[in-house]
C-alpha positions as CSV (number, residue, x, y, z in Angstrom):
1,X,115.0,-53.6,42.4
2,X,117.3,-56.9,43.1
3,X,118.8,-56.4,39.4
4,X,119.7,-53.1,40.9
5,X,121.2,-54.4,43.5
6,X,123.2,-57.1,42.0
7,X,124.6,-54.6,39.6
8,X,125.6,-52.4,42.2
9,X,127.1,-55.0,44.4
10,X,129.3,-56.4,41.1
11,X,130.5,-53.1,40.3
12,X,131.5,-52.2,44.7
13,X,133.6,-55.7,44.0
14,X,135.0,-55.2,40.7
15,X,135.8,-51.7,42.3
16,X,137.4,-53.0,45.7
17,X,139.4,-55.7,43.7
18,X,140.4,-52.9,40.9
19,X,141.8,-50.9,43.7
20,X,143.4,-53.8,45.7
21,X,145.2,-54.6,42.6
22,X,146.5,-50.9,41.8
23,X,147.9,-51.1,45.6
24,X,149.0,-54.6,45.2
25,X,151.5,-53.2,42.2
26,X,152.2,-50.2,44.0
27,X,153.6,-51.8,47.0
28,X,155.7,-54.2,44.9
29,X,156.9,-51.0,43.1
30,X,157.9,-49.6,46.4
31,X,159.6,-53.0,47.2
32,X,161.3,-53.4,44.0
33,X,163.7,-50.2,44.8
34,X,165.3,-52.2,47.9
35,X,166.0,-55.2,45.7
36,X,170.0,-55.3,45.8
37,X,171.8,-54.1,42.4
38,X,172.6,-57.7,41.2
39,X,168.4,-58.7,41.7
40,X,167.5,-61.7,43.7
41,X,166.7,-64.6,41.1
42,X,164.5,-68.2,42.4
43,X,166.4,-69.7,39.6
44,X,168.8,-68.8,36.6
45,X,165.8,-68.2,34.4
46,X,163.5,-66.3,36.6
47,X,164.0,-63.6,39.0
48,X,163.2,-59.8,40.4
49,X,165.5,-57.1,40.0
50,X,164.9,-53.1,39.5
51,X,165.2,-51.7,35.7
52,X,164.0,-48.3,34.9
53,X,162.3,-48.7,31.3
54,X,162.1,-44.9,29.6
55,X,161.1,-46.7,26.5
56,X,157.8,-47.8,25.9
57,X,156.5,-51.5,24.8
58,X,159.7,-54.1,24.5
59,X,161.7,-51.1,25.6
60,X,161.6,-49.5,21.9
61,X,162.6,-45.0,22.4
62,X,159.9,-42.7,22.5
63,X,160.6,-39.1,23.9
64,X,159.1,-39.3,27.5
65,X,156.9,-36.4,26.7
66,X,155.7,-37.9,23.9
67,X,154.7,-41.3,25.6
68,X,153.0,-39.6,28.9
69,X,150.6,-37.4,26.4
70,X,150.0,-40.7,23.7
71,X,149.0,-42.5,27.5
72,X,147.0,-39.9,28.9
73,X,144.4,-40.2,25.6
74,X,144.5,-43.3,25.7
75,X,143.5,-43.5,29.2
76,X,140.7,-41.2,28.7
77,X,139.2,-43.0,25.6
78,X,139.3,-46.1,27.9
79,X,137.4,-44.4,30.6
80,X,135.1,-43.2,27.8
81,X,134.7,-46.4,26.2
82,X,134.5,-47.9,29.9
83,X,132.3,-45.9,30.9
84,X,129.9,-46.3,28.0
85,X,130.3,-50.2,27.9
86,X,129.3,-50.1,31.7
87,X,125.7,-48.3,31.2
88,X,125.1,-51.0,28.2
89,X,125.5,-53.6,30.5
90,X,127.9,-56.3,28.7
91,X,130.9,-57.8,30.2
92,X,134.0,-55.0,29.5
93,X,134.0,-53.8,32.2
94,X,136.4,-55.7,33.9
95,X,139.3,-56.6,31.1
96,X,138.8,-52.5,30.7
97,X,139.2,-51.7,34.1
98,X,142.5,-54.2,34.0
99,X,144.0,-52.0,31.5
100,X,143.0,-48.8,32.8
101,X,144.8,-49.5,35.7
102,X,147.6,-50.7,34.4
103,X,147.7,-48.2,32.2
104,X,147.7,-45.3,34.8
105,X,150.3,-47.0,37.2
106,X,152.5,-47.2,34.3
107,X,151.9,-43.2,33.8
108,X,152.2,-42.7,37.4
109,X,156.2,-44.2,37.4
110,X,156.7,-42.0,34.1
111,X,155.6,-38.8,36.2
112,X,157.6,-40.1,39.4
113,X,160.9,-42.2,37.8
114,X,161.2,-40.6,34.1
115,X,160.5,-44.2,33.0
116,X,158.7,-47.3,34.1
117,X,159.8,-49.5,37.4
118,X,159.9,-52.8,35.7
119,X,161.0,-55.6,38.0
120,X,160.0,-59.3,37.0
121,X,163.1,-61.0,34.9
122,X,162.3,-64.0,32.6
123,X,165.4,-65.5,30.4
124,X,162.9,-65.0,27.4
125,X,161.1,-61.7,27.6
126,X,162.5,-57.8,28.5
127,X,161.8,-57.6,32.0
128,X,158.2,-56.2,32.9
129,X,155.7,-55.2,36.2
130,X,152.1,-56.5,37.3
131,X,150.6,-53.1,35.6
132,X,152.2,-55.2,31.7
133,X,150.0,-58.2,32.8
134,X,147.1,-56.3,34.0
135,X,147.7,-54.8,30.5
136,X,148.1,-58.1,28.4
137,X,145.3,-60.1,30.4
138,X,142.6,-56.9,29.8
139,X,143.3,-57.4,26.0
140,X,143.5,-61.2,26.0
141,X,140.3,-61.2,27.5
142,X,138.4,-58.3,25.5
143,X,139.8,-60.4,22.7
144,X,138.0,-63.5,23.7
145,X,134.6,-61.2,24.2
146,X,134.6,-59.8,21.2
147,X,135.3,-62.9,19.0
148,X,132.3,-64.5,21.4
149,X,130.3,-61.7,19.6
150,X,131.4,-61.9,16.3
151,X,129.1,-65.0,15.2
152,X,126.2,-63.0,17.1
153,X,126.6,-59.9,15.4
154,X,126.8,-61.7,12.1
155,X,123.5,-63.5,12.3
């Protein structure tokens, strides 16, 4: 019954932090419209201003269309896989839930904006949101947990 317990209570926390970090990039969505025109950098190399991305990954076209039905799979074979990872009991969950989220905030400004609200500028990289590095840590880390399983497997 205590295993029970401790699941539950890991999955209420994943799920409260989940949902503090969808509202977390949805605030600084909502924030990133009243950023003035010319953006307001820190320094020359790093700052926040509003772009409106109707491309997908690195900006690169795709019909709008197009993208919001290749996301909406996708989000649902995450949810599957997710959900099907969860009942085995290994550690996915989290990394998945990262990209599922991003995923569906992303989806979200295409529905709302025609395109995606991205607002953090780097000298080096096209600009991008939290929802990108939700996205790029949840791989990054199923990455590391699957190469962790590799040797396992093979033995």
């Amino acid at each position: 019954m205590a295993a029970l317990n401790s699941t539950k209570n890991k999955f209420t926390l994943i799920s409260i932090c989940t949902c503090l970090l969808f509202i977390i990039d949805r605030l600084t969505k909502y924030f990133s419209f009243k950023l003035p025109p010319e953006g307001v950098f820190v320094s020359p190399n790093f700052g926040f201003k509003l772009y409106l991305n109707d491309g997908i990954a690195f900006s690169l076209p795709l019909a709008q269309l197009a993208t919001i039905i290749i996301s909406i799979l996708i989000i649902i074979s995450l949810l599957f896989f997710l959900i099907k990872n969860y009942q085995l009991k290994n550690n996915y969950f989290v990394p998945m839930a990262l990209i599922i989220i991003g995923a569906v905030s992303n989806v979200i400004d295409r529905l709302k904006f025609k395109g995606v609200v991205d607002f953090i500028d780097l000298w080096f990289i096209p600009a991008f949101n939290l929802p990108d590095v939700y996205i790029i840590v949840g791989i990054v880390w199923l990455i590391i947990l699957i190469n962790q399983r590799l040797p396992k497997i093979a033995e």
